[in-house]
N, C-alpha and C positions, 0 to 999 in steps of 0.2 A: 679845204683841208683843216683850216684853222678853224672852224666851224665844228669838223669832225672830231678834233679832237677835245673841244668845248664838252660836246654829248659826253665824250667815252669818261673824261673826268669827273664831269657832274653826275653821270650814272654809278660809274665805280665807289669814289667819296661818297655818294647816296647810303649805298648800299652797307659798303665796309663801316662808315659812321657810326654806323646805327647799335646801339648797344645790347640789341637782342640779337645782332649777326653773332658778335663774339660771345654772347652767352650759350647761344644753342650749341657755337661750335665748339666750347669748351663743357657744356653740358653732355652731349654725345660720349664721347669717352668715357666721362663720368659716369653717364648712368651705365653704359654697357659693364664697367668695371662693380659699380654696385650692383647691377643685377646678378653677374656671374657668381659675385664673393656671396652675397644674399642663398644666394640658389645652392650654393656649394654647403655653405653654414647650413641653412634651414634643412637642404636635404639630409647632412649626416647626422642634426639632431633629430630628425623625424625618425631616421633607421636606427638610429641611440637609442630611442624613447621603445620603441618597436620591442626591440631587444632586449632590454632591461623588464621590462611590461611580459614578454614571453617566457624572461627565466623567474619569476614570479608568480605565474600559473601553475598556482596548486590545487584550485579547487575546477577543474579540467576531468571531465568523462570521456574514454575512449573505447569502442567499440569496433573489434576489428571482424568481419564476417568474411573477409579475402582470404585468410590465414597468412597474409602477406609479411605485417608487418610485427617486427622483431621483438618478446618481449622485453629483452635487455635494454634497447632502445628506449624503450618508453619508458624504465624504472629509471634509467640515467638523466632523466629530465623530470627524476622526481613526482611520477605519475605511475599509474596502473592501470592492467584493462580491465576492463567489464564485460559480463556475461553478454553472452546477446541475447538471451532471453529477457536481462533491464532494458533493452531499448528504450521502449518503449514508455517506461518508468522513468528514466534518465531523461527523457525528453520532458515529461511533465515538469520535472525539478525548475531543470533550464527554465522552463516557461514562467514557472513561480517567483525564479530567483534564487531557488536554495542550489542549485549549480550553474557556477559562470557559464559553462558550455559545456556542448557534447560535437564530438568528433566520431562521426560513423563512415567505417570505409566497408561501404557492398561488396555483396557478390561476386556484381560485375563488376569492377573496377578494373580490372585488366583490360573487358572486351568495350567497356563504354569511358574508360579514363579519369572518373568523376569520384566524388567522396563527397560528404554532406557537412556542414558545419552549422552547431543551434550556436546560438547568442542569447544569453539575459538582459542584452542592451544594445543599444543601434550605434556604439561609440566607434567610431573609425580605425582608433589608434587599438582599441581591441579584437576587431576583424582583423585587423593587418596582422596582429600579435599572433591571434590563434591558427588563423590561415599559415601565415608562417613557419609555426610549430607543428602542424600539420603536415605542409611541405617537406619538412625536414626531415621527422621523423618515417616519411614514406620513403623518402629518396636513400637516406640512410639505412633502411631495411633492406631495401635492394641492393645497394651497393656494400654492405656487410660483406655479402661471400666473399668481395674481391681482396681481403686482406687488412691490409695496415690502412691507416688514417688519412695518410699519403697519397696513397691511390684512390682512396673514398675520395675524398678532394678533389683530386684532377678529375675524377668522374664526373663528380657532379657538377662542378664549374669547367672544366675543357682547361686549356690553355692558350697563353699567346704568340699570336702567328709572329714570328720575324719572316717577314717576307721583302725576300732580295730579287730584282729585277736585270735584267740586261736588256740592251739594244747596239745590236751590230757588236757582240760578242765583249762588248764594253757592259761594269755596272754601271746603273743609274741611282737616282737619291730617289727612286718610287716616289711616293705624296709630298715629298718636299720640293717636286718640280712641280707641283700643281699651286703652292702657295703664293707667289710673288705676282702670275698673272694673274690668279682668283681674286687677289687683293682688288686689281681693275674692277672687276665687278663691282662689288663691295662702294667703291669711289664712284662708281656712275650711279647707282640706287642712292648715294648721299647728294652727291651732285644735283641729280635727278628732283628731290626733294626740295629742294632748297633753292640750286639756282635756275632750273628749267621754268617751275612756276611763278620766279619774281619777273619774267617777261610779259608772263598773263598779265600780272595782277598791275604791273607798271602801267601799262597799255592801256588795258580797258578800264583802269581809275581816271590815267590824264583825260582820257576819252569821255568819261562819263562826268566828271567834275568840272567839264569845258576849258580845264588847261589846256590841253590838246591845240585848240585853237590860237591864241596865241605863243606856242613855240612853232605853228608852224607858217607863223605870218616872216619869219627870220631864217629856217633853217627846211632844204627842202626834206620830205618824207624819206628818201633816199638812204641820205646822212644820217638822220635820225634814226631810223631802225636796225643802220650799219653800226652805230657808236653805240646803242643800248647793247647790240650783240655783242663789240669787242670786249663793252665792259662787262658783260657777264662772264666772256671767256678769262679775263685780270679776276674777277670773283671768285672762277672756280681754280685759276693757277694758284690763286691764295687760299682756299681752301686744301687745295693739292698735298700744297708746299705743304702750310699747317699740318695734315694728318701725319706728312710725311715723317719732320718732324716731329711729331711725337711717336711713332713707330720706330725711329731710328731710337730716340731715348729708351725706350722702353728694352728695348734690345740690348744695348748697353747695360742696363739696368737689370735686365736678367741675367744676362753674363756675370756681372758682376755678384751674383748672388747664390752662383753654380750652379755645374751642370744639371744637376737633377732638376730645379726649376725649368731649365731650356727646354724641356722634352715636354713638348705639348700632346695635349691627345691625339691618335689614331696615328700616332711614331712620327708627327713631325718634330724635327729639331732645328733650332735657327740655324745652328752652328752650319747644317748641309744643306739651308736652302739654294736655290740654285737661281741665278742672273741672268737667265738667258736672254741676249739680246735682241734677235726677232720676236720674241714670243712679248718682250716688253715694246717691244717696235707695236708689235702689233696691236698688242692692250690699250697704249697709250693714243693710237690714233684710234682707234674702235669707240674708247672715251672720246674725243673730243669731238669726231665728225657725229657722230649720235648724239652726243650732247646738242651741238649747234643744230642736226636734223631739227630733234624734239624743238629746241628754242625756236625754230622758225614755223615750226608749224602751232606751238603756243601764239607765237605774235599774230598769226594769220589769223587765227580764232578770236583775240583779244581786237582787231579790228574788222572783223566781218561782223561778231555779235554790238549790238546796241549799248547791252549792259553788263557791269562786270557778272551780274548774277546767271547772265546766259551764256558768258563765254566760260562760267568755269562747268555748268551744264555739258557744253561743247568739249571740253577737254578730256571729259570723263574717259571718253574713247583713245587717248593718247597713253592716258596710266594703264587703262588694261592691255594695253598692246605691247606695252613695257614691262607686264607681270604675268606675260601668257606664256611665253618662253617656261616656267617654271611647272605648268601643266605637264607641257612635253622633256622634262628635261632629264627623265632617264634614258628618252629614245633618243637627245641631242646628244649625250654622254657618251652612249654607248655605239651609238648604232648611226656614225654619219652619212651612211650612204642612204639613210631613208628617203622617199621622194621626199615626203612631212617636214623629214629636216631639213633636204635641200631649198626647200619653198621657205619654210621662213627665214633660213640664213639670208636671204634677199628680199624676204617680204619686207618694206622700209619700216613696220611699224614694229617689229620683233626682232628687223636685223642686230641693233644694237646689242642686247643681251646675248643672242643667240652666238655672235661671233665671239663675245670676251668667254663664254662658257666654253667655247670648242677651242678655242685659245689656251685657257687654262688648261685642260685635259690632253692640247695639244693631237686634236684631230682635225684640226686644222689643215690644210697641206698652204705651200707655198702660193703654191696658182691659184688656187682658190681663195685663199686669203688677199691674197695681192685683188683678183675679181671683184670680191665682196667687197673692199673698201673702196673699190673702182663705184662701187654702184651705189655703195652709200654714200660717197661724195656727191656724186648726182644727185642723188635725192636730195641733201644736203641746201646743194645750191638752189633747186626747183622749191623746195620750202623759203628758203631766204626768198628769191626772188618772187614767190605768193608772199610771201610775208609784206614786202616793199610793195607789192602791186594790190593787196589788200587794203595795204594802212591807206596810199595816197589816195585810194576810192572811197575807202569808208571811216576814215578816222574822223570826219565832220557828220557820219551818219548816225543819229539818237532814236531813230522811233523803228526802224525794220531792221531784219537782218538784210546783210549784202548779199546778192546774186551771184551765186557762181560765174554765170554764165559774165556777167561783168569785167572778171578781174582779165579775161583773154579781149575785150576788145580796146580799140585804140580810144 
């Protein structure tokens, strides 16, 4: 025992020491928070620039052969139409240069949906411009009959749904019951990243560098692959904790900044997310028995293969089984009675994702959930216990892979 707790120490302190643990995992937030702010900025200067560039198009040829669209329209943006007998003339200009563009709307436009746009230059931000103003002024042509400005508007952009939900003649919080377990996800793909493959990488280095050998003249194989596991599990409670942590400030931190910031996109609000306790029951262990699965079937790889270069060869098939759920994951959403679904909800290499998504969406049922974690423990332990009967056959072996057929005899 005192042995065992030797490992989990010096694995843990290993790992949290190390000054690129807390940089990534204070990096992580950061960059997500810089890409969005990034994304957010660049986007609305891009549609600024668009915009400004579109009411600035004066030297614009428009050609209308639909009889569609409105002349009013087009004088209100500072433009005129042209004969259609210039087309043709109008096109040379463009070509030359002596006009920015020409906009021709056919014909057919009603029965083929289509309009033409020239350019006097391949500049991006002046396709978006002209394209743009093209858009607009058609949809605007149409939607004239309807009246006032108002209704032009709602036409052409719609409006938004408030959509209020019940179950069992009670309301619900809709998408705001899907946030707290989605979040599990989200924890096992970082988890996943970080501490799934520092098992590989521990194992088949001590392995390949001949440490390996002497820790295990003192401490049996057993122990050792039991203590590296705990400590990745102390790695990832502290990762856990961490995020947790900063999600709780953060929330705080938007309260405090009012309501209008709380209201995130597609109408979630912090203020209604919802705590349900099974559905966190079940996230949380969905995490952690899939976490350990994957870890165990990582260490079995890191001691069957020779070198670390072939055990991360071997593992390739452990990530895609961890990002295949996301192929099927309109039919996991929506549709849990599929066979498709039902198989990989137990398949051990996709249960994990598969159940924190049906979790989330809360398609789930009780028995079945209760089932699936029944079987992913199993797998669970049959990984650990490969894992343990791997390392003690092959952690001294440098030049072949290990024989399957090995790890089942006495």
């Amino acid at each position: 025992m005192a042995k065992l707790k030797t490992v989990i120490k010096h694995e843990y302190l290993t790992i949290v020491k190390q000054p690129s643990f807390w940089t990534i995992m204070l990096a992580i937030p950061l960059i997500v928070a810089v890409i969005i702010g990034l994304s957010y900025i660049g986007n609305k200067s891009s549609q600024d620039r668009i915009q400004d560039i579109a009411k600035d198009l004066k030297n614009v040829a428009i050609v209308d052969e639909s009889g569609l669209i409105n002349k009013t329209v087009v004088q209100s943006n500072g433009l005129k139409l042209s004969p259609v007998a210039d087309k043709d003339q109008l096109r040379d200009d463009v070509r030359s240069g002596k006009t920015e563009a020409l906009i021709v709307y056919p014909e057919t436009l009603v029965k083929d949906r289509k309009y033409s746009v020239y350019l006097s230059n391949n500049d991006l931000t002046q396709m978006g411009a002209v394209t743009g103003l093209a858009d607009g002024m058609l949809k605007t042509s149409l939607f004239l009959p309807l009246g006032s400005a108002d209704i032009i508007a709602l036409a052409q952009s719609g409006a938004e749904s408030q959509v209020t939900t019940y179950r069992s003649g009670t309301e619900t919080a809709g998408l705001n019951e899907y946030v707290v377990p989605g979040l599990f996800v989200v924890l096992f793909y970082i988890i996943f990243a970080f501490s799934v493959g520092y098992m590989l990488t521990s194992v088949s280095e001590e392995k390949e560098n001949r440490s390996m050998e002497m820790v295990l003249t003192y401490i049996e194989p057993r122990n050792l692959i039991v203590g590296k596991l705990l400590a990745v599990v102390l790695v990832t409670l502290t990762q856990v904790a961490f995020f947790t942590l900063l999600a709780v400030v953060a929330y705080f931190v938007l309260q405090a900044l009012g309501s209008d910031v709380i209201t995130l996109p597609a109408g979630i609000e912090l203020q209604r997310l919802v705590f349900n306790p099974l559905a966190i029951f079940f996230g949380a262990s969905f995490l952690i028995v899939g976490f350990l699965m994957f870890a165990g079937y990582m260490t079995a790889t890191a001691a069957i293969a020779p070198s670390t270069k072939e055990a991360n060869s071997f593992s390739s098939v452990f990530y895609i089984g961890a990002f295949v759920p996301f192929y099927f994951v309109v039919m996991i959403l929506t549709d849990p009675d599929n066979p498709i679904t039902k198989f990989i909800t137990f398949f051990p290499l996709t249960s994990p994702v598969v159940n924190l998504l049906r979790n989330t969406v809360g398609n789930l049922g009780l028995a079945e959930g209760l089932l699936s974690l029944a079987v992913m423990t199993l797998f669970m332990i049959v990984s650990i216990w490969i894992a343990v009967r791997a390392f003690s056959r092959g952690a001294l072996e440098y030049s072949s892979v290990l024989k399957l057929g090995s790890l089942f005899r006495k």
